[in-house]
C-alpha positions in Angstrom: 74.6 47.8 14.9 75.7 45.1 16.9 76.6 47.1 20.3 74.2 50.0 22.0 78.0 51.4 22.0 80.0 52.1 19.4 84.0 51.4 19.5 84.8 54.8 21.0 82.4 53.8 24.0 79.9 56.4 22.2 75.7 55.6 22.3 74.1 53.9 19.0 72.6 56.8 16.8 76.2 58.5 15.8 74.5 58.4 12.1 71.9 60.6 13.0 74.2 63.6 12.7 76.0 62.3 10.1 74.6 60.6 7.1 71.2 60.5 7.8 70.9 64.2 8.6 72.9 65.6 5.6 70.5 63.4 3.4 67.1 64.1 5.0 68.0 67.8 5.0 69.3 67.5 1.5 65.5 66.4 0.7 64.6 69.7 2.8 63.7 67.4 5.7 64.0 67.7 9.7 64.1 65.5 12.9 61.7 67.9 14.6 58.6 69.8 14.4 60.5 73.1 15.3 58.9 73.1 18.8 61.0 70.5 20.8 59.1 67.3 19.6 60.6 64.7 17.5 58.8 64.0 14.0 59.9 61.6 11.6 57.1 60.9 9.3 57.0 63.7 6.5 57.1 63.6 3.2 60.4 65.0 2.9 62.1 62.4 5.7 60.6 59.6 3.5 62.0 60.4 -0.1 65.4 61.0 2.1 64.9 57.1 3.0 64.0 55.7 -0.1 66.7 57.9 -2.0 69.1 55.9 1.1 67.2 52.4 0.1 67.6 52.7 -3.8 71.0 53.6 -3.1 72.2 50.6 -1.4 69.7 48.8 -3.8 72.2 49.8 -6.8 75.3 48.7 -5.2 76.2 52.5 -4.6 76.9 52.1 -0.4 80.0 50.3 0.7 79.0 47.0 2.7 81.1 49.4 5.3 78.1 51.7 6.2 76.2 48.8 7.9 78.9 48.0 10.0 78.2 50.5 12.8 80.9 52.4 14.3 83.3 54.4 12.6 83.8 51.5 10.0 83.0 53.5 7.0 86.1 55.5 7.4 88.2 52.7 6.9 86.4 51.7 3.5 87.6 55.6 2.7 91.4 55.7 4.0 91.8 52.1 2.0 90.4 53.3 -1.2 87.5 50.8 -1.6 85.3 53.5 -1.6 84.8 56.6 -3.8 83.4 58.9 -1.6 81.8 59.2 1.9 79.5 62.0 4.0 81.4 63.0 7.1 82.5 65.7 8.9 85.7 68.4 8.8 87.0 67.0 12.3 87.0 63.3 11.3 88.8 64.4 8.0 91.6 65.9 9.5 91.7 63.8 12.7 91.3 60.3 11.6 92.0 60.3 7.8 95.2 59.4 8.4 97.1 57.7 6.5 94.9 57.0 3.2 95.1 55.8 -0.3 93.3 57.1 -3.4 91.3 54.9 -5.8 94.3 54.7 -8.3 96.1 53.2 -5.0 98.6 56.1 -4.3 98.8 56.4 -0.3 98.9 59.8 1.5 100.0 60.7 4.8 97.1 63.2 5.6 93.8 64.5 4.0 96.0 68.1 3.6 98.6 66.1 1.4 95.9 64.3 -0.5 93.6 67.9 -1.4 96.9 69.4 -2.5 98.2 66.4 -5.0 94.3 66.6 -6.4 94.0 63.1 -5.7 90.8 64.4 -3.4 88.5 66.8 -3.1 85.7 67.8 -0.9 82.4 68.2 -2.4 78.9 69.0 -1.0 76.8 66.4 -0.3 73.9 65.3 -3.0 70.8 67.0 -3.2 67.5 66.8 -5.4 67.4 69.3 -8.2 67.0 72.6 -7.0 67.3 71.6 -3.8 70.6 72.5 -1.6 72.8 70.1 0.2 72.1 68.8 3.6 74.9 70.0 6.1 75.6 69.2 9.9 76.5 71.9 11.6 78.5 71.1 15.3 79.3 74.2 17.6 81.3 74.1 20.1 81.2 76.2 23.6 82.3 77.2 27.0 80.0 76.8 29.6 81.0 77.7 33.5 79.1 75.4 36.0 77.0 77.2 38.9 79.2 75.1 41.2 82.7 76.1 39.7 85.0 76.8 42.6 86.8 79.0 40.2 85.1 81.7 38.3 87.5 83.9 37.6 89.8 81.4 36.5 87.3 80.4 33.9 87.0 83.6 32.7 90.0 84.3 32.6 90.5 80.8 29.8 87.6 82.0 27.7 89.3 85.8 27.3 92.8 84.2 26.7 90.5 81.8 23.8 89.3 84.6 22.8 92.7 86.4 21.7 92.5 85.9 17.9 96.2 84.5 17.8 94.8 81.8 20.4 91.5 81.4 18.5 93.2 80.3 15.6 95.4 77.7 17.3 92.1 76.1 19.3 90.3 76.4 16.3 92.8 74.0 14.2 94.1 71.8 17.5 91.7 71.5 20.1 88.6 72.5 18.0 89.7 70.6 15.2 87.4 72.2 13.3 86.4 75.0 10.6 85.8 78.4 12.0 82.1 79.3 12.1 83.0 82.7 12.0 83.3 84.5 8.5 85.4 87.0 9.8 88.3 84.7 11.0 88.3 82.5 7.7 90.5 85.6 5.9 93.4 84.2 8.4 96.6 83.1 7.2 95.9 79.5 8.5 92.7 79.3 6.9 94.1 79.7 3.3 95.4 76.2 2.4 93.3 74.4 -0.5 91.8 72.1 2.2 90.1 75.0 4.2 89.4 76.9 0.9 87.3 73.8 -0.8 85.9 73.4 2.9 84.9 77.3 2.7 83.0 76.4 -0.6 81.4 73.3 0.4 80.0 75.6 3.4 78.5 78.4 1.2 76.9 75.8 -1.0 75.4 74.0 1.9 72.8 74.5 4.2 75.0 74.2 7.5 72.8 74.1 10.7 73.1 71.9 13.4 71.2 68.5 12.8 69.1 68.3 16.4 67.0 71.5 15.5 64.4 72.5 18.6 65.2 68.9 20.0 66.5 69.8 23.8 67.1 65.8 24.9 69.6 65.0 22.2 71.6 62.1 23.2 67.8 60.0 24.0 66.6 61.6 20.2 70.1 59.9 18.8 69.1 56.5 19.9 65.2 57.2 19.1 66.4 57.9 16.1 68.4 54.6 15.8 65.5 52.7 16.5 63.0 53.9 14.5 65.6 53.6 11.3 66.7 50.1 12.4 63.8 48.5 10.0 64.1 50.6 6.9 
């Protein structure tokens, strides 16, 4: 990566919840020792890297993925490449427009799922192993210092209204609801949420810092420590 920021002004280590996580898991692998400390060393982590070597060894990873950024994405939306680990928010968010391999453009991801010209899929994974998945939650958090409580209280109820859930969920959120019992809404029935619903259940979702507490400084560790594999 050329920059310690990436174009969106974010720190270096953006693949560590991406990519590299959903194949380390995938290999039943971990960033941490499940007690706050950061260990990359295991077995597991190091088939995870050599299945990422003999990958780009075989001509298998667009030239894209060593660009840094969000640069991959573009490889994607232009149909140079076949397929590409990422997450539900930058699918719907930044997707947009894209062509399929046979060179047919779309205006959204939604459009392209319908017409079957893509489909989402869970990542790879060693036989009987399951498939590496990043989970991101989002919360609300009130500050000790907020001069208005109340009035932060009163947002998080008025979230909380399932009508209003629904609408954060697919606007603000931009996401896929965590929560099984919302899924059976009406908005949560097109064939994009319903192959996202499937890739779920046949992943192992969970978010990718584990016990790790100082996550942005473990993101660029992380970086590091990858930058001569």
């Amino acid at each position: 990566t050329p920059s310690p920021l990436g174009q969106h002004g974010r720190l270096i280590g953006e693949a560590a919840g991406r990519y590299f996580y959903q194949t380390i898991a995938s290999f039943g692998g971990s960033y941490d020792d499940g007690a706050g400390n950061l260990r990359l060393n295991t077995p597991e982590n190091v088939k995870a890297v050599e299945f990422m070597r003999e990958a780009v060894k075989q001509g298998l990873s667009s030239e894209s993925v060593f660009a840094g950024n969000f640069e991959e994405e573009e490889a994607f939306k232009q149909g140079k490449a076949g397929a590409f680990p990422t997450g539900f928010f930058i699918a719907v968010r930044y997707l947009n427009p894209l062509k399929s391999l046979s060179g047919k453009e779309y205006k959204n991801v939604d459009e392209a799922v319908i017409a079957g010209a893509i489909k989402l899929a869970p990542f790879v994974a060693p036989e009987g192993g399951k498939a590496g998945c990043a989970l991101d939650l989002f919360g609300f958090v009130v500050p000790r210092t907020a001069k208005n409580v109340e009035g932060a209280k009163a947002y998080i109820n008025w979230v909380m209204d399932k009508k209003n859930m629904v609408d954060w969920i697919v606007n603000a959120g931009g996401g896929f609801p965590t929560s099984i019992s919302m899924r059976t809404e009406a908005t949560f029935q097109t064939e994009l949420y319903k192959q996202s619903q499937a890739v779920a259940e046949a992943s192992n979702c969970k978010p990718w810092y584990g016990s790790l507490r100082r996550i942005p400084e473990a993101q660029e560790d992380h970086h590091q420590r990858h930058l001569p594999i």
